[in-house]
C-alpha positions in Angstrom: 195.7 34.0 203.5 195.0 37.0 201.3 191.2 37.9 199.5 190.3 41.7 199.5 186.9 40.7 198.1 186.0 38.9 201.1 187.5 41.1 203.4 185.6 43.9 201.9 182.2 42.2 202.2 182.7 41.5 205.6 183.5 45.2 206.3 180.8 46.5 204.5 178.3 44.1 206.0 179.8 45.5 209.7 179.4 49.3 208.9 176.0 49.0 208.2 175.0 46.5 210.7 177.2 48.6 213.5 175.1 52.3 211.8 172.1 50.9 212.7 173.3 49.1 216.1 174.7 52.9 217.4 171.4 55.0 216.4 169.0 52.4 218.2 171.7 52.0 221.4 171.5 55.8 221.7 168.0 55.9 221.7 168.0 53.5 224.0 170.2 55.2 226.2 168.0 58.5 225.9 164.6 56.7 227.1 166.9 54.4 230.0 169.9 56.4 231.3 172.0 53.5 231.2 175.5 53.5 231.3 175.7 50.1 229.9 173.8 51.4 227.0 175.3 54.9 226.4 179.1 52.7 226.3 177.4 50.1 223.6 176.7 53.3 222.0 180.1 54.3 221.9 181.3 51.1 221.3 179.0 51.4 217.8 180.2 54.5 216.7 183.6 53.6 217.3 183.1 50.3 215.1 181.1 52.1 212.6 184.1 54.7 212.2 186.8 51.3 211.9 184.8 50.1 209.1 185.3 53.2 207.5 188.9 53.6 208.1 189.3 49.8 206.9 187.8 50.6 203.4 190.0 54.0 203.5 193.2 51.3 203.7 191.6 49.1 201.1 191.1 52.5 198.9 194.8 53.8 199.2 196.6 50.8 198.8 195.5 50.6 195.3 197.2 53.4 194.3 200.6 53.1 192.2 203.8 53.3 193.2 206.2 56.6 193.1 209.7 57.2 192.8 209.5 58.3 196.8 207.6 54.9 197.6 208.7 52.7 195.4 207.7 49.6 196.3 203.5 50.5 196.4 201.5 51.7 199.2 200.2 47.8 200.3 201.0 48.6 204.1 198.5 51.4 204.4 196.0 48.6 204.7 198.0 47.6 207.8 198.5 51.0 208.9 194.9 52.0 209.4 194.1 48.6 210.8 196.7 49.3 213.6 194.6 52.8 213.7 191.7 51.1 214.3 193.3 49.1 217.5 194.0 52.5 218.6 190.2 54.1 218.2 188.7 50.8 220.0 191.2 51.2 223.1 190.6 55.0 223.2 187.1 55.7 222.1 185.5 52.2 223.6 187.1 51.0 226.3 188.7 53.8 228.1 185.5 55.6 227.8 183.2 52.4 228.4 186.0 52.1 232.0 185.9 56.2 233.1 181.7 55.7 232.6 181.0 52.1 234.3 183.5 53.7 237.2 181.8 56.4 237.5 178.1 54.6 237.5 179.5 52.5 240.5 180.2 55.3 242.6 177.0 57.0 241.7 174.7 54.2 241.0 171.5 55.7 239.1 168.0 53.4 238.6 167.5 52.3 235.3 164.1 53.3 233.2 162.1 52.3 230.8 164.3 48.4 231.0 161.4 47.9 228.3 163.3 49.9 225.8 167.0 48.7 227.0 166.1 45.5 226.4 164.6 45.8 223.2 167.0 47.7 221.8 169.4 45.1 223.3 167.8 42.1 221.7 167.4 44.4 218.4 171.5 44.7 218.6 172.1 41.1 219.0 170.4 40.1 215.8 172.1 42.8 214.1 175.0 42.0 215.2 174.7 38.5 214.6 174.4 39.2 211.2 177.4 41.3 210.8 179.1 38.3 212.8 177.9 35.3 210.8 178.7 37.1 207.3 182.7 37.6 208.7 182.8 33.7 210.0 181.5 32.9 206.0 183.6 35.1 204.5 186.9 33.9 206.9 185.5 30.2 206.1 186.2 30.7 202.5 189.7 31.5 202.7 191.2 29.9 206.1 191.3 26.2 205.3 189.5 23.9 207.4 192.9 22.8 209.1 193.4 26.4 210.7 191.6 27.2 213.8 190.1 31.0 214.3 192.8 31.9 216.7 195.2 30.9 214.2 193.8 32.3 211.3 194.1 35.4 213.4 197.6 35.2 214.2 198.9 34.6 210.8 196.7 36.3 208.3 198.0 38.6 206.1 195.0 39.9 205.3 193.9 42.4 208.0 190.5 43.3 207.4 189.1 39.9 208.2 190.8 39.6 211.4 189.5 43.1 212.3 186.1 42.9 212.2 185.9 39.7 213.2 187.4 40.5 216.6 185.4 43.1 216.7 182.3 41.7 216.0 182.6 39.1 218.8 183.6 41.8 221.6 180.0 43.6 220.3 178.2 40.1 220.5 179.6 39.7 224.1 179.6 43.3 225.0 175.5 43.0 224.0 175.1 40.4 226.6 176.9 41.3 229.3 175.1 45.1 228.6 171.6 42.6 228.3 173.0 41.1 231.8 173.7 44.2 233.3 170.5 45.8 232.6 169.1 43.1 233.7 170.2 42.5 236.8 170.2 46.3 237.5 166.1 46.0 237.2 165.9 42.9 239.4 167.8 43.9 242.5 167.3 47.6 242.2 170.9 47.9 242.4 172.6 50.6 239.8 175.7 49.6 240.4 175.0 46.6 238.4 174.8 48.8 235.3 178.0 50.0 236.1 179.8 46.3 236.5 178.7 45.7 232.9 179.9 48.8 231.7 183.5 47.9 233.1 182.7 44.5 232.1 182.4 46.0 228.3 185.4 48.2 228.8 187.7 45.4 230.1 186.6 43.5 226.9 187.3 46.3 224.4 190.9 47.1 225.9 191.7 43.3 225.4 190.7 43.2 222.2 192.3 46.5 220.7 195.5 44.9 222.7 195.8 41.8 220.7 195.2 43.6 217.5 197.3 46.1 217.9 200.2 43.4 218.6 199.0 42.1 215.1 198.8 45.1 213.3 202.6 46.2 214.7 203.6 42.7 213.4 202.5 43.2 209.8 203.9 46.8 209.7 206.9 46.0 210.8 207.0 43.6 208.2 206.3 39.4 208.4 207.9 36.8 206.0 205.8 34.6 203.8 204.1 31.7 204.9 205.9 28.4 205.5 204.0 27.0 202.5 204.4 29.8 200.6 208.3 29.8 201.0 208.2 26.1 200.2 206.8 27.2 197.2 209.4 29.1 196.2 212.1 27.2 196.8 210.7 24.5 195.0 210.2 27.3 192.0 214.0 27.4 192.3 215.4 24.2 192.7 213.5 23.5 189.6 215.3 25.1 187.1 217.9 23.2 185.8 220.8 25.3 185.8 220.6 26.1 189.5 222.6 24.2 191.5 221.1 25.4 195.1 219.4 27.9 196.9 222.0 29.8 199.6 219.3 31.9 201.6 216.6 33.6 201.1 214.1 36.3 202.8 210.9 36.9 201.8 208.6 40.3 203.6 205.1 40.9 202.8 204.9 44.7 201.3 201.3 44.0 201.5 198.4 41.7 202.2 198.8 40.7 198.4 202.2 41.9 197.4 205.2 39.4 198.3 209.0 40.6 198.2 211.5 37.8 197.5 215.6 38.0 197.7 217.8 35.3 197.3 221.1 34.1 196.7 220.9 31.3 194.1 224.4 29.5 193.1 223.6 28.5 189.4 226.1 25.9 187.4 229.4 26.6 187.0 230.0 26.3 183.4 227.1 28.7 182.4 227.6 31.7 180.5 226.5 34.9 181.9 223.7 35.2 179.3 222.7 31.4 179.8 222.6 32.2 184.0 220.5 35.7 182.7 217.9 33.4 181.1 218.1 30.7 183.9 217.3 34.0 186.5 214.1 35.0 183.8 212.7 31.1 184.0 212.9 31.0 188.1 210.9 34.4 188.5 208.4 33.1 185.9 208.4 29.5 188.2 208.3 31.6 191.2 205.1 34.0 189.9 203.4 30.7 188.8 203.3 29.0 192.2 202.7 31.8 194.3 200.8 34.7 192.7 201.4 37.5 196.0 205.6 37.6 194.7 205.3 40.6 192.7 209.0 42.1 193.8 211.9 39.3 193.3 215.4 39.8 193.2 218.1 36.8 192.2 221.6 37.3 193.3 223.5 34.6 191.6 226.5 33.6 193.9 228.8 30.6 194.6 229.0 28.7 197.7 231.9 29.1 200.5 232.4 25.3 200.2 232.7 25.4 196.4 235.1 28.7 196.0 238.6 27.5 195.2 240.9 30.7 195.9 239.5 34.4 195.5 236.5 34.5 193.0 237.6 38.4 191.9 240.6 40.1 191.9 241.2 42.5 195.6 242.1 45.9 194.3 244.0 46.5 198.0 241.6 48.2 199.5 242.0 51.5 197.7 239.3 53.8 197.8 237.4 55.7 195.3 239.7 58.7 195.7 243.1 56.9 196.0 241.9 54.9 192.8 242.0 58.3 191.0 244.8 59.7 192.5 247.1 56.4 191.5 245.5 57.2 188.2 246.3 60.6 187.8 250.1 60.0 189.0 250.1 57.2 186.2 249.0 59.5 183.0 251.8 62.5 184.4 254.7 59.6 184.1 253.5 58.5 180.7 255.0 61.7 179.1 258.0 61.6 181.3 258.6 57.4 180.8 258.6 58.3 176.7 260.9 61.1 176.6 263.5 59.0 178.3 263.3 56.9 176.0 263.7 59.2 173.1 
């Protein structure tokens, strides 16, 4: 589950749609004195500022790999996605918690509920948008056997994920703000202003939660997907001159960059170039079926059940040094060994 290009789209459609959201929520929040508002606010900006550090992933993953970091810079896109999780605990809901906390215990009337409201409903259709272009663009790529929370769970593509988490904790966060504002206006009752903000806050820290659990997943490093590993191993078994597959680990370096290792025990009575050749065919089987293994490395090895006394030689466990030293001793009695026998 891997597309940039949709991803992107997505993220682009939120940072705009989120811009707009946070200058209307704060101007909102100057005419009403809200709390509900001024943490929806926050909330935007916060959102606004993920987008942002999404693309900045996207951006530096592209770039090639050095000597130092040799195997590409794919995980930055997970990096700054776990960033993200970090900004929307921090920034939205510790902040939305301290100021719905504090609005409780200092309950303050709401005015102009015109304007809260307006702006609310203004959000909402924003929002929507931003929310309805990440459900298309997930659509594309999820299958229409996975569910949402599973697409979530497994993706290797962050971005998605992301913003569409985030998008639904705005979209509820809007109406229990709406709600809160509401009811605040009704009853005369501040403290209902405050509930929502907590309401929002309580939201917020679940969300960051269960991406940052994701995030910490993918840059620690995940395996392939079972049909993706199926995949290759059925690249493998393929070639004729392999007799089985041993084991074999796969890690995702990236959202679109696949490491594969295995241990492959080829026929017997092939030459090492033949086995060389058979190696070249399975990577070219293995890129075929599943275009995100970029790194693979063959071991070619023989079976426990199929070895028939020591495959190499033991040297006696010398070490490096000892090897030398035996070495040197041997050339100083070659001179000796060949006068005696003169």
């Amino acid at each position: 589950m891997s597309a940039p290009g949709h991803g992107n789209k997505a993220v682009i459609a939120a940072l705009f749609a989120n811009l707009g959201i946070a200058v209307a929520k704060f101007v909102g929040f100057l005419f009403t004195g809200s709390s509900s508002m001024l943490a929806e606010s926050v909330h935007s900006v916060a959102d606004t500022g993920n987008q942002g550090l999404l693309l900045l992933g996207g951006k530096r993953a592209q770039k090639q790999a050095t000597p130092e970091h040799p195997f590409g810079w794919g995980r930055e896109r997970y990096f700054w996605s776990f960033v993200v999780a970090l900004v929307l605990f921090s920034l939205g809901s510790v902040f939305a918690l301290y100021e719905g906390i504090h609005k409780v215990q200092h309950p303050e009337p709401i005015e102009s509920a015109v304007w809260a409201l307006g702006i609310l409903f203004f959000a909402i259709l924003l929002e929507g948008y931003s929310f309805r272009t990440a459900i298309v663009e997930t659509n594309k790529i999820k299958g229409d056997d996975v569910t949402y929370r599973q697409f979530i769970r497994h993706s290797k593509t962050p971005e998605l994920p992301v913003v569409l988490l985030e998008d639904l904790g705005a979209m509820v966060g809007l109406v229990l703000a709406f709600f809160a504002v509401t009811t605040s206006v009704v009853t005369d009752d501040g403290r209902w202003d405050g509930y929502g903000t907590i309401s929002i806050g309580l939201l917020l820290g679940v969300i960051a939660i269960v991406l940052a659990v994701e995030m910490k997943s993918l840059l620690i490093g995940e395996s392939a997907a079972p049909k993706q590993q199926e995949a290759i191993l059925a690249a493998i078994e393929i070639e004729p001159g392999v007799q089985r597959v041993i084991h074999m680990r796969t890690e995702h370096l990236g959202p679109d960059e696949l490491l594969v290792c295995a241990k492959v025990e080829f026929m017997h009575d092939l030459s090492f170039p033949e086995i060389a050749e058979a190696v070249n065919r399975v990577e070219n089987n293995i890129r075929a079926n599943v275009a995100e293994a970029r790194v693979i490395y063959l071991e070619p090895d023989v079976a426990d059940e199929h070895r028939v006394g020591p495959m190499v030689p033991e040297h006696g466990g010398l070490t490096v040094t000892e090897v030398e030293q035996a070495e040197a001793s041997e050339r100083e009695a070659e001179p000796a060994a060949t006068e005696s026998k003169e």
